[in-house]
N, C-alpha and C positions, 0 to 999 in steps of 0.2 A: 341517609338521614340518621347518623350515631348517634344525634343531641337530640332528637325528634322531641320536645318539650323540657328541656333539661334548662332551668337557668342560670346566668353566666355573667357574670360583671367581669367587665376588664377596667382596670385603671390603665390608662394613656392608651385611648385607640385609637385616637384621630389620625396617626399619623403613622408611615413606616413596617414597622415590625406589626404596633399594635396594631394595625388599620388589617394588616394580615392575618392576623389572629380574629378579630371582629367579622372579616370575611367567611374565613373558615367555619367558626360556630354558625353562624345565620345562616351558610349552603347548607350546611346539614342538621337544619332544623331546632334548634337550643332558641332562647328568647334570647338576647343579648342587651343589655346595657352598657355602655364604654364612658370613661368621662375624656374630659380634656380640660385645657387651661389655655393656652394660649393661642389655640388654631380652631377659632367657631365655625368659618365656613370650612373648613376641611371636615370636622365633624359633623357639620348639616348636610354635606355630600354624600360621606361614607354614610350616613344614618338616611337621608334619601333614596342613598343604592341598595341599601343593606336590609334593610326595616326593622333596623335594630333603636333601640334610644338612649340619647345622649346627652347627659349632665354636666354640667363645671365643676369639675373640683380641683382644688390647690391641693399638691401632693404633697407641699413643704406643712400644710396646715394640719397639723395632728388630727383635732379633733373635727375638720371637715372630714376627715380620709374616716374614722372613726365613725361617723352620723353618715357616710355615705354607703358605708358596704350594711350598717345596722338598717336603714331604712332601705335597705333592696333583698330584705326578708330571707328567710332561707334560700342558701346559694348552694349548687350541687358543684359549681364548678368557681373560684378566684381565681383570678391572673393576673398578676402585678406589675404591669410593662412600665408605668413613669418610672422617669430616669434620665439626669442629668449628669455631663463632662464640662471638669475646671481643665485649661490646659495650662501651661507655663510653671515657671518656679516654684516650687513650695514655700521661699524664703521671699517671695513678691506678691503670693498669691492674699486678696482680702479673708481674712479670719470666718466675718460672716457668710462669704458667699461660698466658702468650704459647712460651713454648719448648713447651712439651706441645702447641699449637697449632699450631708448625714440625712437632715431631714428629709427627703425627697427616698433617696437610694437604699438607707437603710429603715429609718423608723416608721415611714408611710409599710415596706411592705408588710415587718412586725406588727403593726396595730393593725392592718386591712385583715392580718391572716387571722389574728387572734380573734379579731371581732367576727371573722367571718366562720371561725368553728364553732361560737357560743349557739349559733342557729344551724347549722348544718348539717345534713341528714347523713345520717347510716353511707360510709362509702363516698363520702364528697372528694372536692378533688380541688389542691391550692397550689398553683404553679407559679415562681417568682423568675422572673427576665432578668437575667445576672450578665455575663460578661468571663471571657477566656484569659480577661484580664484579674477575674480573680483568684487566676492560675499563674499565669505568666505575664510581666511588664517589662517585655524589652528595650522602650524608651524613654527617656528624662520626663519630667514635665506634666503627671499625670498618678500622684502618690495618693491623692484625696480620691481619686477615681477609684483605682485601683484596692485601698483602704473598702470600701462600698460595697465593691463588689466579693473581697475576701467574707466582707460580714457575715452574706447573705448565703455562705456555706453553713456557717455555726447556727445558722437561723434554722436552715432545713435540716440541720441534724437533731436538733435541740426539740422543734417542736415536729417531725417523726416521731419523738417517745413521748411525747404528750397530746398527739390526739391521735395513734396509730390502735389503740385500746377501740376507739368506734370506726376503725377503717376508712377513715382518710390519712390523703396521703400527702406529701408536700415535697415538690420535687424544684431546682433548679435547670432552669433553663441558659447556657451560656452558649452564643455567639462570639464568633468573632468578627471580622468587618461583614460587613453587611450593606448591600447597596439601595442605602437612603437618604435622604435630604440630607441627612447628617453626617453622612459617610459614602457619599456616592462613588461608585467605582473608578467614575474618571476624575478622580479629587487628586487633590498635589501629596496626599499620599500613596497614593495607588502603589508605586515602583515601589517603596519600602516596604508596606504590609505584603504587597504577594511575594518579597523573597524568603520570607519565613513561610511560608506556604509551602505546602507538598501539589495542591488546588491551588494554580493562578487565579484565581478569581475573587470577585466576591462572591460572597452567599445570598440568596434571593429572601425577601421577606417571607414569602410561599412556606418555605424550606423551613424558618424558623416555626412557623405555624401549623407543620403539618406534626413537628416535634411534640409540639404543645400539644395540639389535639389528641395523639397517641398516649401521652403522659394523663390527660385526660378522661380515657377511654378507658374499658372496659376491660381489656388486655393486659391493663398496665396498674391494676388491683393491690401487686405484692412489691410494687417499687415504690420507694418513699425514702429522704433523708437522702436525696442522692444527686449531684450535680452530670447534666446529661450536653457532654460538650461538641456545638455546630459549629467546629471553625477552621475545614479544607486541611487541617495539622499546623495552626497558625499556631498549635500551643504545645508542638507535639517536641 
C-alpha cells in the first residue's frame, strides 16, 4: 500500500496504458480519479473494478483540462496519459485535426502540470506519458505525432527548474509499442516495430505502470526533468 491515502488524478485512464496506471494507484491504496472522453462504459468498468472516480473531460479543451485538475484539490501525485496519433502525409494531413493534436499532447499536459503545482504539497509528483517517438521516428507518416511528443521533453526540463525549489518532481514517461486497443501486438504492424526491437515484443500496459508508480514513489525523490524510456531498444 505505497499510495495508502495519497491523491491522484490521471487524465486518460479509461483505457490501455491509463487504465494500468488507474489500476496500479488504487491496489496500493492512493484515491484515484481518472477522466476520459470518449469511452464511458469502459471508464464505469474500470471505476466499478477499481473504486476509483471518473469524470469527462476533453483534453483538447484547455480550460476544461485547467477547472479539472484545479477542482480535484491538492494533488500529491498528476499523470498525464491523454493522447492522440495523426497517421499519413504531412502534405494531406487536415491543419485542424494536427492543432487538436497540439492541444491534446502538448498543451493539455502544460496546463494540467501547471495548475496542478499552484496547490500541490511539499514533494508532489507530475508524470507525463510521452512516447520513444520523441526520440526516434523511423517511419513516414507521423511528424505532428512525433513534433508532441519532442515537446513534452522541453516541458519536463523547463518546469524541473521551476517547481523543483518545493521538491516536486516532473518526469517523462516514454513507451514504445505497447499492446493496446491502439496498438495491439497482433496489428499489421507487428513485423515492422519488432525488427527495430532488441525485445520481440510488445510492452504490457502493467510494465508502463509499474514505471510510473516508481517515478511516483518515494525512492524516486531526486529524479526530475528526465525522460524515463520503456521500449524493448525500439529506440536504441
Amino acid at each position: 500500500m505505497a499510495f495508502q491515502g495519497k491523491s491522484v488524478l490521471v487524465l486518460g485512464g479509461s483505457r490501455g496504458i491509463g487504465a494500468a496506471i488507474v489500476e496500479r494507484f488504487a491496489a496500493e491504496g492512493a484515491k484515484v480519479t481518472f477522466t476520459y472522453s470518449g469511452s464511458p462504459e469502459a471508464a464505469q468498468q474500470l471505476a466499478a473494478r477499481t473504486g476509483a472516480k471518473t469524470v469527462q473531460t476533453d483534453s483538447a479543451d484547455r480550460d476544461a483540462v485547467i477547472a479539472r485538475v484545479r477542482d480535484s484539490g491538492p494533488l500529491d501525485i498528476l499523470v498525464v496519459n491523454a493522447g492522440i496519433a495523426l497517421f499519413g502525409d504531412a502534405l494531406d494531413q487536415d491543419p485542424d485535426a494536427v492543432d487538436r493534436l497540439f492541444r491534446i499532447n502538448i498543451l493539455a499536459p502544460y496546463h494540467a502540470s501547471v495548475e496542478a503545482a499552484r496547490q500541490m504539497p511539499e514533494g508532489g509528483r507530475i508524470i507525463v506519458i510521452g512516447s520513444v517517438n520523441g526520440d526516434r521516428m523511423p517511419v513516414p507518416g507521423m511528424a505532428s505525432y512525433a513534433v508532441s511528443k519532442s515537446a513534452l521533453q522541453g516541458l519536463a526540463r523547463g518546469l524541473a527548474r521551476d517547481f523543483g525549489p518545493r521538491g516536486i518532481t516532473i518526469n517523462v514517461v516514454q513507451p514504445g509499442p505497447i499492446d493496446t486497443d491502439a496498438n495491439p501486438e497482433d496489428g499489421p504492424m507487428k513485423d515492422l516495430m519488432h525488427s527495430f526491437m532488441a525485445i520481440k515484443r510488445h510492452g504490457r500496459p502493467e510494465e508502463v505502470a509499474g514505471m510510473t508508480a516508481w517515478l511516483a514513489g518515494p525512492e524516486a525523490g531526486f529524479v526530475t526533468g528526465a525522460m524515463h524510456t520503456i521500449d524493448g531498444a525500439f529506440g536504441a
